[in-house]
MIVEX-531788 format. One line per field, with one value per residue: x, y, z of N, C-alpha, C in turn; residue number from 0; residue in one letter. Coordinates in steps of 0.1 Angstrom, whole numbers. Layout:
<pts>
n.east: (X,...)
n.north: (Y,...)
n.up: (Z,...)
ca.east: (X,...)
ca.north: (Y,...)
ca.up: (Z,...)
c.east: (X,...)
c.north: (Y,...)
c.up: (Z,...)
pos: (NUM,...)
code: (A,...)
</pts>
This chain:
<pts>
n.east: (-56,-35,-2,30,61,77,61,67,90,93,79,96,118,104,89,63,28,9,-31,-50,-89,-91,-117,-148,-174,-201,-190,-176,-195,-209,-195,-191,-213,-221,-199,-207,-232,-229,-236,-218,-193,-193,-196,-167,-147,-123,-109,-74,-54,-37,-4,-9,-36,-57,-88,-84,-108,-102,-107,-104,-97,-90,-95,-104,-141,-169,-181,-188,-165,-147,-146,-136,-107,-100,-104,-94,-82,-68,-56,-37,-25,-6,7,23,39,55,63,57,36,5,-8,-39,-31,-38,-72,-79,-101,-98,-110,-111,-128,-141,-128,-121,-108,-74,-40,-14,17,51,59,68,53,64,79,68,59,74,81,62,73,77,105,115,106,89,64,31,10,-27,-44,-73,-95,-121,-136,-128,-93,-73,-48,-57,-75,-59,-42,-28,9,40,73,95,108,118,114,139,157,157,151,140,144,112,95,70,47,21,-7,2,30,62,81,117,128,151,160,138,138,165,163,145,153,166,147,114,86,55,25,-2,-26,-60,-89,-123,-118,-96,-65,-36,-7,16,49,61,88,80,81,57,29,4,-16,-36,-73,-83,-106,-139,-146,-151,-126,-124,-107,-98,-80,-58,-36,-10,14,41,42,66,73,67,56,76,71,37,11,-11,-19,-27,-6,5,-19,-39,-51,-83,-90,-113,-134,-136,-163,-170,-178,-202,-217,-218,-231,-255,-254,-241,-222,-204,-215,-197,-171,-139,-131,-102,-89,-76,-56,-48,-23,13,25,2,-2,9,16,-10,-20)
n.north: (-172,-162,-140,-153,-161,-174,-167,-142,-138,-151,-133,-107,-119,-134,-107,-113,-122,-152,-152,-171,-172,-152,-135,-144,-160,-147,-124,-112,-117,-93,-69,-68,-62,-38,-27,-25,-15,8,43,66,50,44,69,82,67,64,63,42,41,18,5,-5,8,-5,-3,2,7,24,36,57,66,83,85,58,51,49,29,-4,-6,7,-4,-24,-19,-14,-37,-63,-80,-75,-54,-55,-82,-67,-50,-71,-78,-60,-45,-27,2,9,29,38,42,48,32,14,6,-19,-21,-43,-49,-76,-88,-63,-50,-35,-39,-38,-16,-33,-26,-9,0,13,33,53,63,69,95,111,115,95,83,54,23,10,1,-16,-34,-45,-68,-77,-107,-98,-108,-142,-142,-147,-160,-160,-138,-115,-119,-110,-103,-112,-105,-128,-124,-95,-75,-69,-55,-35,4,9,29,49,53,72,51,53,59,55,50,33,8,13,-11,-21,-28,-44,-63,-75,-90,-98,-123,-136,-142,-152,-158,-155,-162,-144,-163,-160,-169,-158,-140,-144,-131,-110,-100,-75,-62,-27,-26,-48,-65,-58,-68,-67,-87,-79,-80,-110,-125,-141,-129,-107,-92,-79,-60,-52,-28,-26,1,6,23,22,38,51,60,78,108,133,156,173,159,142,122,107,118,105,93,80,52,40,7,-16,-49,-80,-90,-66,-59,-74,-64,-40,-37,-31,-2,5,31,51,88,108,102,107,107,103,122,110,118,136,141,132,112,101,81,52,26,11,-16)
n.up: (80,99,95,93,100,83,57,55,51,27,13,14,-2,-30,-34,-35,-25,-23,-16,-11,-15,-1,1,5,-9,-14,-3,-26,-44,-33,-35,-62,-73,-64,-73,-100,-104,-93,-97,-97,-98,-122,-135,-126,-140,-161,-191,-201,-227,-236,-254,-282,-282,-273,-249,-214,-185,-155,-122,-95,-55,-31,3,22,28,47,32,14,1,15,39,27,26,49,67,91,78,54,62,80,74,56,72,86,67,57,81,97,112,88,64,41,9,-14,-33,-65,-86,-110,-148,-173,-193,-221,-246,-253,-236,-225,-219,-194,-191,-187,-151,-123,-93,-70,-88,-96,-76,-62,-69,-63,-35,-18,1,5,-6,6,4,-4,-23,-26,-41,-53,-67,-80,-103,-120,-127,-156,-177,-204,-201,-196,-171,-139,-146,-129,-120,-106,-78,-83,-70,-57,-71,-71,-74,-106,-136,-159,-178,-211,-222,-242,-230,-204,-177,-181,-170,-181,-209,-215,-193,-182,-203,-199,-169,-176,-184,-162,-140,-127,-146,-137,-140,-124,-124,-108,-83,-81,-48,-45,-33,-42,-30,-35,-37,-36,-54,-70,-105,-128,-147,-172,-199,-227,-223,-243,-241,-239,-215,-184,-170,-140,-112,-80,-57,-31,-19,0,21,46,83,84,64,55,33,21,8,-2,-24,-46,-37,-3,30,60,74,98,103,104,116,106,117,102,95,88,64,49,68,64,33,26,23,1,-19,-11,-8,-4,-13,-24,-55,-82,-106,-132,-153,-146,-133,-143,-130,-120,-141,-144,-135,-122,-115)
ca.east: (-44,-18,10,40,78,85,53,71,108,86,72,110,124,99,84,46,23,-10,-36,-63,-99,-91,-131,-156,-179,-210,-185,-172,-208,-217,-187,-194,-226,-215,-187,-210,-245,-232,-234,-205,-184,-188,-190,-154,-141,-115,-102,-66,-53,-20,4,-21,-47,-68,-86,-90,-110,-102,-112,-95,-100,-75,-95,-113,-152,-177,-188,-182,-148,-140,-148,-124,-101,-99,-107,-79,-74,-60,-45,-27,-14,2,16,32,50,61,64,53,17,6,-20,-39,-26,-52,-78,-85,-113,-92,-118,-109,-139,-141,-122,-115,-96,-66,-28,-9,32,54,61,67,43,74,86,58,55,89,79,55,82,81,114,118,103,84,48,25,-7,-29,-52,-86,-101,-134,-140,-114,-84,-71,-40,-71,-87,-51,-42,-14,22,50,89,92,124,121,114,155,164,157,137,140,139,109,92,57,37,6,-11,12,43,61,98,133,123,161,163,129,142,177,159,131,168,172,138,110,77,45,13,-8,-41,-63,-103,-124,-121,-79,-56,-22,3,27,59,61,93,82,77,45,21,-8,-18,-52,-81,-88,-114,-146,-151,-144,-115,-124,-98,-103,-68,-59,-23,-8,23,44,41,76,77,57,61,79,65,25,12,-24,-20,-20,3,4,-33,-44,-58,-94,-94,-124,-138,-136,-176,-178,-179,-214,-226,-220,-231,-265,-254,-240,-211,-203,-212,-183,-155,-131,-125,-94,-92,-63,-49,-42,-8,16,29,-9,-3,16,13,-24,-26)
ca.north: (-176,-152,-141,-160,-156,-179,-161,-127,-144,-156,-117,-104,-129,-135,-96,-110,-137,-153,-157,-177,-173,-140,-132,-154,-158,-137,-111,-111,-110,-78,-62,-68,-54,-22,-17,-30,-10,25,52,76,43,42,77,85,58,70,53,40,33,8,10,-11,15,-10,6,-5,16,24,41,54,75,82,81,47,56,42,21,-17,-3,7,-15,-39,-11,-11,-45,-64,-91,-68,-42,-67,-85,-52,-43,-80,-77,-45,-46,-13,6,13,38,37,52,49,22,18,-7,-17,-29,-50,-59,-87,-83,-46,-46,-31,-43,-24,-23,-36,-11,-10,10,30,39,66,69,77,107,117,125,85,82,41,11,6,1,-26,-37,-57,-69,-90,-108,-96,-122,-151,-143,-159,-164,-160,-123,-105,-122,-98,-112,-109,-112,-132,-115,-85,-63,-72,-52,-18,11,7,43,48,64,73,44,56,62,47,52,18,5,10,-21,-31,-33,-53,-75,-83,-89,-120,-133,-147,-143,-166,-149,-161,-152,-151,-169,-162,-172,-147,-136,-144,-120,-111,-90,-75,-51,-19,-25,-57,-54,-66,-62,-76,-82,-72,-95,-117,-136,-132,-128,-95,-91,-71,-61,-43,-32,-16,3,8,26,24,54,57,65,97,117,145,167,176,157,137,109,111,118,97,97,71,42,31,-7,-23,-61,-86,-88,-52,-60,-76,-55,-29,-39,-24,8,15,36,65,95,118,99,119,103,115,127,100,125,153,141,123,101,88,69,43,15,9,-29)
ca.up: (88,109,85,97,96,66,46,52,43,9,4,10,-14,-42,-37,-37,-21,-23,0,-17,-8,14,8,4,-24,-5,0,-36,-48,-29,-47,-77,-72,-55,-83,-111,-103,-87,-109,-95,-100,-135,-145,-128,-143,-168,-200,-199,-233,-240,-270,-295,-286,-265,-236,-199,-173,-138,-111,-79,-46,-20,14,24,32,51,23,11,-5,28,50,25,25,66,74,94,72,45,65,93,65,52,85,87,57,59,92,107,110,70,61,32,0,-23,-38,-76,-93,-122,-153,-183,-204,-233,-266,-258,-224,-226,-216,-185,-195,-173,-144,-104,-83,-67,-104,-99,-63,-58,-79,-50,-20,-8,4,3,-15,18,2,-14,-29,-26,-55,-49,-84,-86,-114,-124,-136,-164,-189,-215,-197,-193,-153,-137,-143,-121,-122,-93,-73,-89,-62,-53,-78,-67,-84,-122,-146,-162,-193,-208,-234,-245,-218,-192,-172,-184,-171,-190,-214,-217,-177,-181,-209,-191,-161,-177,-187,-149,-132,-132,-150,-129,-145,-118,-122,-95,-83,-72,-38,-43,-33,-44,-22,-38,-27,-48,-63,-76,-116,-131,-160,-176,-210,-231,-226,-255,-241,-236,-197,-179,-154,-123,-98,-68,-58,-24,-20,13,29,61,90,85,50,53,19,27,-3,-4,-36,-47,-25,13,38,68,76,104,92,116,109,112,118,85,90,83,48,49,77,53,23,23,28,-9,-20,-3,-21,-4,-18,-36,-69,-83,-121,-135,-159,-137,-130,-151,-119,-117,-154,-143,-117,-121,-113)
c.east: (-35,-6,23,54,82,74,59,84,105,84,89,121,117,92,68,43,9,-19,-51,-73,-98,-107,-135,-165,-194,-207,-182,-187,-212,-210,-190,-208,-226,-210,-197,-221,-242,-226,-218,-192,-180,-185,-175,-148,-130,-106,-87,-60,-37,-13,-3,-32,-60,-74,-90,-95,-107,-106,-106,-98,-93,-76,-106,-127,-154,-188,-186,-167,-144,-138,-132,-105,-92,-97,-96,-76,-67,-50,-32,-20,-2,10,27,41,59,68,65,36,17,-11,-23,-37,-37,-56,-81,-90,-107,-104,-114,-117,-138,-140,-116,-104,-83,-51,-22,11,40,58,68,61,53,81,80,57,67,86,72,60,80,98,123,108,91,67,43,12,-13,-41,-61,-89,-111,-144,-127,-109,-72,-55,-50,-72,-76,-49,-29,1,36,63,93,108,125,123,131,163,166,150,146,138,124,101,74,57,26,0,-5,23,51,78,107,134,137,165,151,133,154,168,150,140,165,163,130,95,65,32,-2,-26,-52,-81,-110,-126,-100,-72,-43,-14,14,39,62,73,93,74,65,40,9,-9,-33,-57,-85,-99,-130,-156,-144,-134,-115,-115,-99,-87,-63,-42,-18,7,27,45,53,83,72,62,67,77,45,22,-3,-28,-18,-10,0,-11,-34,-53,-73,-92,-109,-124,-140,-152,-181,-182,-192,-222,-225,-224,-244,-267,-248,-229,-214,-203,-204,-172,-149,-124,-112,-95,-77,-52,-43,-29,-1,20,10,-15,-1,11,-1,-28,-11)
c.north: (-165,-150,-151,-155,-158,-173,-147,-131,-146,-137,-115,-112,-126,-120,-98,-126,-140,-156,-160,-173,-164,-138,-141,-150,-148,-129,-106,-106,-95,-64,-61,-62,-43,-16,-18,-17,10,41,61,62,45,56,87,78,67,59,50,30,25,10,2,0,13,-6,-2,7,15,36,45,66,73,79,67,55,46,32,10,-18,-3,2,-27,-29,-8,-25,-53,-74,-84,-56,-49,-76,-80,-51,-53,-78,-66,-41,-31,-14,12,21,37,50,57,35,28,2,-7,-30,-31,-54,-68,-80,-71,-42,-45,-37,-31,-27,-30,-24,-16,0,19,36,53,73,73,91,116,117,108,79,63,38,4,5,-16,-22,-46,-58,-80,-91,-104,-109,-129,-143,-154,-153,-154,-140,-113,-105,-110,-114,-106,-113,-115,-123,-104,-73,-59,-63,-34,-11,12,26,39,64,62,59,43,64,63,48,36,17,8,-7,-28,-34,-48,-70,-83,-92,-107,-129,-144,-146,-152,-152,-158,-154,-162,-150,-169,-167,-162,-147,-141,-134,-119,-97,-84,-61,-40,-18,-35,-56,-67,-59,-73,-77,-79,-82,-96,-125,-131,-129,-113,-100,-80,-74,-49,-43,-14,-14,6,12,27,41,59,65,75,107,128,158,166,170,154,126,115,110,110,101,79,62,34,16,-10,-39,-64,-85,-72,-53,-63,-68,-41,-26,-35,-9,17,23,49,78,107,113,108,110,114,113,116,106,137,155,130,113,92,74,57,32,8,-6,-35)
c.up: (90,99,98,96,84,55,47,44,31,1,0,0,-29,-47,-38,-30,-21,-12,-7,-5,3,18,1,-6,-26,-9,-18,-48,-48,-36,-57,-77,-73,-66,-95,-113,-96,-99,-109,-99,-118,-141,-140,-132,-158,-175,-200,-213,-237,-250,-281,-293,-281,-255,-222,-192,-158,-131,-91,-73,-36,-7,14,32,42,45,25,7,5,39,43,25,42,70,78,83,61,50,77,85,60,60,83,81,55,71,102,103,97,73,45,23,-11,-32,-49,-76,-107,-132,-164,-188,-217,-242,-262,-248,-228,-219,-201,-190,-178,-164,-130,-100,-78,-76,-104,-85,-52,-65,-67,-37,-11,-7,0,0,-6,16,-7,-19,-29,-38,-59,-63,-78,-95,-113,-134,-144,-177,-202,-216,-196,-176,-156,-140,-135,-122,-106,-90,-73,-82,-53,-61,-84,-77,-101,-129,-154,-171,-194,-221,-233,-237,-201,-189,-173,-177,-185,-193,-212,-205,-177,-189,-201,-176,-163,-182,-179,-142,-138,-135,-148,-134,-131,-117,-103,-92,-76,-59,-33,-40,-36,-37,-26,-34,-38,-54,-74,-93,-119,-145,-164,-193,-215,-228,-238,-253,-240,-224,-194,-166,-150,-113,-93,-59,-44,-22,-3,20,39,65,87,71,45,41,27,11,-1,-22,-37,-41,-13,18,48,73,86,100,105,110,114,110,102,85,87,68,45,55,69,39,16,24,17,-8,-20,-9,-12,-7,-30,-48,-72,-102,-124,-147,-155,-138,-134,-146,-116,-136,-151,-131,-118,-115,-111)
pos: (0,1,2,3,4,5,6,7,8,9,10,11,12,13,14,15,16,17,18,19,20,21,22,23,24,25,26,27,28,29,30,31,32,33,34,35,36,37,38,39,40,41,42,43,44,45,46,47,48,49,50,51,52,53,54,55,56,57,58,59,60,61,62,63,64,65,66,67,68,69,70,71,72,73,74,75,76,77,78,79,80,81,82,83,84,85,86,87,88,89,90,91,92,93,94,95,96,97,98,99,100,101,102,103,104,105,106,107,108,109,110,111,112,113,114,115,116,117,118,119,120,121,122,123,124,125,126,127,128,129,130,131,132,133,134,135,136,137,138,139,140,141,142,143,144,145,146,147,148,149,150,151,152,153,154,155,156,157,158,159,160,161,162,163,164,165,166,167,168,169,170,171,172,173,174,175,176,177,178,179,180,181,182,183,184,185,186,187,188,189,190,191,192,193,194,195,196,197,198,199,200,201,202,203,204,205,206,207,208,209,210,211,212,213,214,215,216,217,218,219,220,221,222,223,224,225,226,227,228,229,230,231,232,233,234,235,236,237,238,239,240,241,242,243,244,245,246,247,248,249,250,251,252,253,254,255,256,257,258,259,260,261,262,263,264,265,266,267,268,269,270,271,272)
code: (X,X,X,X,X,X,X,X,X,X,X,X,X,X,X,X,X,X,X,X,X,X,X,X,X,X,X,X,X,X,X,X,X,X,X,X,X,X,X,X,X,X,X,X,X,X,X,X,X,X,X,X,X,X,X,X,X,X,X,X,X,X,X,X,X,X,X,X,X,X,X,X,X,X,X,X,X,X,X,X,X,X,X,X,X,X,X,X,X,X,X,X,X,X,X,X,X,X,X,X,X,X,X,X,X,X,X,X,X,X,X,X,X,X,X,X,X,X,X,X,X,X,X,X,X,X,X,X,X,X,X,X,X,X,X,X,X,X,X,X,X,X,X,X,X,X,X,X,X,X,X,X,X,X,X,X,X,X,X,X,X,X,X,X,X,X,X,X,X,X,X,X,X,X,X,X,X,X,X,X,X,X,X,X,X,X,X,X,X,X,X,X,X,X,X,X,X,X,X,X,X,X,X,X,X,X,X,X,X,X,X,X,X,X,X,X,X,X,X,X,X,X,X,X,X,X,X,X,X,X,X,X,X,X,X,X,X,X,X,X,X,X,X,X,X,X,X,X,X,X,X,X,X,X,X,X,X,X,X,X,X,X,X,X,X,X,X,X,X,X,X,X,X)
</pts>
């Protein structure tokens, strides 16, 4: 369905929105395939541990290929959504495969995505994300949670825990005073939209299912970093057709993608999911 007036009036209000059943259960399949079975996936994958010490892996690369990533990475129904809400042309920032395995998966603190990416020369708040399940997310597996509003409340200070770039906890605690805290449960092939100042987090999975999320980032033209950093600069975004996703799906993960190392730089701790 066409974003609308009163679904962008919802983003700019609550800071996030859903769009059940963005990909279909085929498509969700072939992913999980892709991310499950390719070797370069797993061995850049890089551990990410929480303040208990629990670990999550992820994985991230800054330009969209000619793979299944990129095809979902390009395709209009994620990038035309983007634009709506945002309401300019958005180029992508960079895609990670965030993985949470049973019993051991790890927690992310609370944060906002421009807490860090203000750090990298983006001028305004003018970005999102979007963040497909993979598998169901659950209460149980560590779902993402969100302070609905939150993104109203401009960029937050933040600090390091553990591993992670985490919010100024007593801005976070004041904050779950008067907002509403939405843990959001999703089915795979769900998407969630959210605006980078809005704060979020997850906790460890306890259960014993993995949570897979496939989580694409995306900035407006007008927000062009004005510093050189590890993310891109305004880079043209090709879209392609939503069946590119299938029509690409035998074609395997691209081996020129540039993985990026997640410890390089203390701005890529934070924000992950």
């Amino acid at each position: 369905m066409p974003i609308n007036q009163e679904t962008i009036d919802q983003f700019n209000q609550d800071g996030y929105i859903f769009r059940r059943k963005l990909f279909d259960e085929e498509e969700v399949k072939l992913l999980l395939k892709a991310a499950r079975d390719t070797q370069a996936i797993q061995e850049n994958a890089a551990d990410i541990e929480d303040a208990d010490g629990k670990i999550s892996k992820l994985t991230l690369w800054n330009h969209p290929g000619d793979d299944i990533f990129g095809m979902v990475g390009r395709c209009h129904r994620v990038v035309d959504t983007s634009e709506a809400l945002l309401g300019d042309e958005v180029y992508h920032y960079h895609s990670k495969l965030s993985m949470k395995e049973p019993k051991v998966g790890g927690a992310w603190e609370w944060h906002q995505d421009y807490g860090y990416w203000y750090q990298n020369g983006c001028l305004f708040p003018d970005m999102l994300s979007c963040m497909i399940a993979l598998d169901a997310a659950t209460i149980e597996n560590g779902c993402m949670q969100v302070l609905k509003g939150s993104n109203r409340l401009g960029r937050i200070e933040h600090g390091f825990t553990g591993d992670q770039t985490g919010a100024d906890m007593e801005r976070v605690d004041e904050a779950k005073k008067v907002l509403e805290l939405v843990y959001a449960e999703m089915e795979p092939g769900d998407a969630l939209f959210f605006h980078g100042n809005t704060l979020h987090c997850s906790a460890a999975n306890e259960s014993e299912y993995p949570r897979w999320m496939l989580i694409g980032c995306y900035n407006t033209k007008h927000n062009n970093p004005y510093k050189e950093h590890h993310h891109p600069n305004y880079t043209k975004l090709n879209k392609v057709p939503d069946s590119a996703i299938k029509d690409y799906s035998s074609q395997g993960v691209d081996s020129s993608t540039d993985y990026l190392n997640t410890h390089e730089d203390d701005t890529t701790k934070a924000g992950k999911e």
